[in-house]
N, C-alpha and C positions, 0 to 999 in steps of 0.2 A: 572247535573253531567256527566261528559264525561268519555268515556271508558277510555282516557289517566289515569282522578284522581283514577280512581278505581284500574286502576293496582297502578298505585303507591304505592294506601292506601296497597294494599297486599303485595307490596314490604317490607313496612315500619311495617304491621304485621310481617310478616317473621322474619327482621332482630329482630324484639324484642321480638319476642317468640325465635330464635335461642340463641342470651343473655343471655334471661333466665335461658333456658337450659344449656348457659354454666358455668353461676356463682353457678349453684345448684351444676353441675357435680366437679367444682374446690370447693367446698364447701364439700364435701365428699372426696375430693381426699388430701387435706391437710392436714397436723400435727400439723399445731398451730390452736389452738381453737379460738381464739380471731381473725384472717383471715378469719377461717369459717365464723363466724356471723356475718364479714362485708361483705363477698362474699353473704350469704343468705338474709342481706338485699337488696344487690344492686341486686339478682334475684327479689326479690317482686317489690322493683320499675322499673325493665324492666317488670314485670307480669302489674303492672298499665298500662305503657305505650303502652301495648299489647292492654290492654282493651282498654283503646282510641281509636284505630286503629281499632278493633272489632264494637265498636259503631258509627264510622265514616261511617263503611261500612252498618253496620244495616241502620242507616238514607239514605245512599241510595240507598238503596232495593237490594245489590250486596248479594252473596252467600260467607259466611265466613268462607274459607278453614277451614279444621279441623288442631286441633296440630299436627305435628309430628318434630321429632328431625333431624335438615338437615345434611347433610353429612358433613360439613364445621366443626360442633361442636364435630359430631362421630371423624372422625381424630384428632381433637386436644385432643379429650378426649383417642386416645390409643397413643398418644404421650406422654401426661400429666401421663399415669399409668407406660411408658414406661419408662419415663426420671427425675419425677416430673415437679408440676405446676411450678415451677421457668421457668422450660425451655419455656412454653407456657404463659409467660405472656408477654415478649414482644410484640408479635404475639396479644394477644386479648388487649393490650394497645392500639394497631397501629389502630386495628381494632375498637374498640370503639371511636378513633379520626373521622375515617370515615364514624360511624354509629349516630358520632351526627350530622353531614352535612348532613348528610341523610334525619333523620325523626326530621321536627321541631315542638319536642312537649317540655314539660318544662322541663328540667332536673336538678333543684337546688338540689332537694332533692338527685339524681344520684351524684352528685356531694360533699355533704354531708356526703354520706356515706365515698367518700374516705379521706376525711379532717383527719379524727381522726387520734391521732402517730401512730397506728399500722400499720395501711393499707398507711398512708404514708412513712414511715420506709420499707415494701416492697417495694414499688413503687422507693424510691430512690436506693434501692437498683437496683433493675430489671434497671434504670436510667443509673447507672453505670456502666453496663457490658460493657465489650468489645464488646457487639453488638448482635442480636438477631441470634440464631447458626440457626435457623431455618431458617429463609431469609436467612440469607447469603452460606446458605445449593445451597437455589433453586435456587439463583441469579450467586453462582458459576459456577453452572452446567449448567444452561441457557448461559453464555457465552462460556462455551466451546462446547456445542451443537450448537449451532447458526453457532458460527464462523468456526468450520471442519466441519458441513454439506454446509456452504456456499465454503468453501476452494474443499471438497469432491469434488461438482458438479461440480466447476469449472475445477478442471481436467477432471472430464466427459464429459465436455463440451468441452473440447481441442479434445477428442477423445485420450485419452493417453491408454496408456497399463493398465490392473489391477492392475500389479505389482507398477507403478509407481503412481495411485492414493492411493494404500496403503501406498506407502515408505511417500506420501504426507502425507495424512490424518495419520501416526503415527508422523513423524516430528511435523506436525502442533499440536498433541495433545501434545508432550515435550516441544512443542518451548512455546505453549502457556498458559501450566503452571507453568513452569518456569517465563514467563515475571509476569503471575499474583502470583505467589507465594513471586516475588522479589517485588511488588510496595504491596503486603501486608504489609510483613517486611520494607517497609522503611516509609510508611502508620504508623503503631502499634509505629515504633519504632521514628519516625520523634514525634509523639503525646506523648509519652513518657518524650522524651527530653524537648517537650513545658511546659509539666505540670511539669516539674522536677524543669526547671528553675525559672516557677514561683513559684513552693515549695518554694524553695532558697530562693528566691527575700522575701517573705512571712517570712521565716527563722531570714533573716537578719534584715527586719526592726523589728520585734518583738525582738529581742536582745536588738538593739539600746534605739526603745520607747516602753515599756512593756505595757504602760499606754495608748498608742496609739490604740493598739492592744485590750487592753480591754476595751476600747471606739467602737472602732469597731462591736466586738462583742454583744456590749448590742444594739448597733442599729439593728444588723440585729435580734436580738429578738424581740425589741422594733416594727419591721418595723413583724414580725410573728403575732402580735396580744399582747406581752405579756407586761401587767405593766410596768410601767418606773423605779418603784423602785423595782420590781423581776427580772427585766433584770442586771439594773445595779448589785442586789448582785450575781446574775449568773455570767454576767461576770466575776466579780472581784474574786469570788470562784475559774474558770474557768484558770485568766491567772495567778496565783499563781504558776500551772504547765506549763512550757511556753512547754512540749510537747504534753499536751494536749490543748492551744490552739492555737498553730498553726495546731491541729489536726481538733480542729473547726472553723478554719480558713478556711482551703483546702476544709473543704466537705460541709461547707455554701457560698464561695464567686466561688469556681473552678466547685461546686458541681463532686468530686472527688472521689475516696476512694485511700488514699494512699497509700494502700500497694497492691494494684492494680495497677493504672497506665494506664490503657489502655489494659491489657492483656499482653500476652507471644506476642513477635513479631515473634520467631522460631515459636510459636503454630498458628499463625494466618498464619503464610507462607509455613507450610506443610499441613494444613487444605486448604487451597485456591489450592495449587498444586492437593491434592488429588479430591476437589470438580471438579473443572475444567475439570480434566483428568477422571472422571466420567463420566461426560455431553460431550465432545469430542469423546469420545469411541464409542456411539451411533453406528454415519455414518458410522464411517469406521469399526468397526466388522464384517459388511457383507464381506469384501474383504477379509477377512482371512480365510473364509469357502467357497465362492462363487466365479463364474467369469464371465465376460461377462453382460448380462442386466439382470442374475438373481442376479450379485451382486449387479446391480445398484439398483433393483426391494426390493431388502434385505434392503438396505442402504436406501431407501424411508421407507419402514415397519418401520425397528428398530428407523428413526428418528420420523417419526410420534409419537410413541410408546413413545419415549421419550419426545417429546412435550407436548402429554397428561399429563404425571405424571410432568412434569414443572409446567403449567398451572395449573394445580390443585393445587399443590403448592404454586403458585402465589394468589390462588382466600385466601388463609388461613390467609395472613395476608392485602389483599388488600380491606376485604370484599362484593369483586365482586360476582356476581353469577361465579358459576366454568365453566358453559358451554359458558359464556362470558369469562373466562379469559384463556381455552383453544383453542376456535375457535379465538381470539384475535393472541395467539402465533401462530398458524398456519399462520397466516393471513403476520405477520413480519417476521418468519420465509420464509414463500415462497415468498415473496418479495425479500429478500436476497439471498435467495438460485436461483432465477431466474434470476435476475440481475449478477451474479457471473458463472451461468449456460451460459448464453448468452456472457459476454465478455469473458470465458474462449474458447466457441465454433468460435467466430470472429478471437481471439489470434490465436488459433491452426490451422483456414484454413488457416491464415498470413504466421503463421510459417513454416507451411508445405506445403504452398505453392497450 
């Protein structure tokens, strides 16, 4: 047994004692009872799969961390108390995608637990949002940090005046939540119009053949698991009201909710303006109180500062380790910022000869 399997095996303890812990914590933190005790099953089956992992390492002869609760589960659990578990479910869906390519141990029974309607009635829901507010929290603000600390230094690098790396570095913060706050809204709104028309289209033929329509329907029962002759009296129950099934039309063929749509397009384009111009703000802060290489020296600090809390953000739904997905941003961040640093420096001897 080599050193390489042994870290693994504790990698693959971790992520499924961390699990654990987080289906117990969203298991107490909910208000529908019937969620709870599919949450507390699906912690006892990450608690098996823990044991495995425990007994892999016993057989060879490695030392088997003790429990403790990782900091990946603590955040999500003062977010889940801050916001409810809704918010943080997209977040642990993404992450348990990544946490079964991870450890390959059996998971039917894991997968069992979510089958039943209740927990799948969540899940389509959490499905349908307009999108996990959480990433798209960290992913905002990661582009607009990125891109003005890469903009910042490149005026640095010209050797330009303070004044004129600020006027920068604030332009670039409006310019560049305006572009991302405009391709939100036409993102939200462009998706909108798609599902809208296929409403329509759904609309019309259900008018014309009713019968068509609930033929349709008993298949995609028929194709869920259910009897041939309980589906067809579903359906036929179903399109009697034709807006209710073209209501089950949209949210089993589009998987849709329709009186959602995709979200608010205004809401998605002042959310993106504001994310963005968060993460932007970083670099250039220091220039509004500083000058000279203590601003530049500032403008390194506050963006570091700010990469940290990206990257930890990023490890939440990516199920990285966090010191991996910290030193990660670092890593492309100064990449960008020195590339940008160096032709801004080249431009400005040009310019000035």
């Amino acid at each position: 047994m080599t050193k390489r399997h042994i870290r693994r095996y504790r990698d693959n303890l971790r992520i499924e004692r961390d699990n654990a812990s987080l289906y117990d914590m969203l298991a107490t933190l909910t208000d529908d009872a019937r969620l709870s005790m599919a949450y507390r099953r699906i912690a006892d089956g990450e608690r098996t799969n823990a044991h495995f992992w425990e007994s892999r390492l016993h057989e060879a002869g490695a030392t088997v961390p003790s429990p403790r609760v990782g900091l990946r589960v603590r955040v999500l659990g003062v977010f889940a108390r801050a916001f409810g578990t809704g918010f943080v479910m997209p977040t642990v869906v993404r992450r348990e995608h990544a946490d079964h390519a991870a450890t390959p141990v059996d998971r039917e029974a894991h997968r069992d637990h979510f089958a039943g309607p209740d927990v799948a009635e969540s899940t389509h829901r959490h499905r349908v949002q307009s999108g996990n507010t959480l990433r798209a929290a960290v992913l905002g603000a990661n582009d607009g940090l990125v891109s003005n600390a890469s903009l910042v230094m490149g005026m640095a690098g010209a050797a330009t005046s303070d004044r004129a790396i600020l006027l920068a570095g604030l332009a670039g913060m409006v310019a560049g939540a305006c572009s991302m706050a405009l391709g939100e809204w036409l993102s939200v709104n462009s998706s909108r119009e798609f599902y809208q028309a296929r409403i329509t289209e759904r609309a019309e033929r259900l008018a014309v053949s009713p019968e068509d329509g609930a033929h349709h329907i008993a298949t995609i029962y028929r194709d869920k698991g259910m009897a041939p002759e309980a589906a067809e009296h579903l359906a036929g129950h179903l399109a009697e009201s034709p807006r209710t099934a073209l209501d089950t039309l949209v949210r089993e063929d589009l998987g849709i909710d329709p009186a959602e749509l995709g979200g608010s397009a205004w809401g998605a384009a002042v959310s993106s303006f504001c994310l963005f111009a968060s993460g932007a703000l970083f670099p250039a802060a220091p220039y509004l109180f500083l000058k000279g290489h203590a601003a530049l020296l500032g403008c390194m600090v506050t963006t570091a500062c700010g990469l940290a809390l990206i990257g930890a953000g990023t490890s939440l739904f990516t199920g990285r380790r966090m010191s991996f997905s910290i030193a990660r941003q670092f890593a492309i961040t100064l990449v960008a910022v020195a590339i940008t640093y160096g032709i801004g420096h080249v431009l400005g001897t040009l310019v000035t000869g």
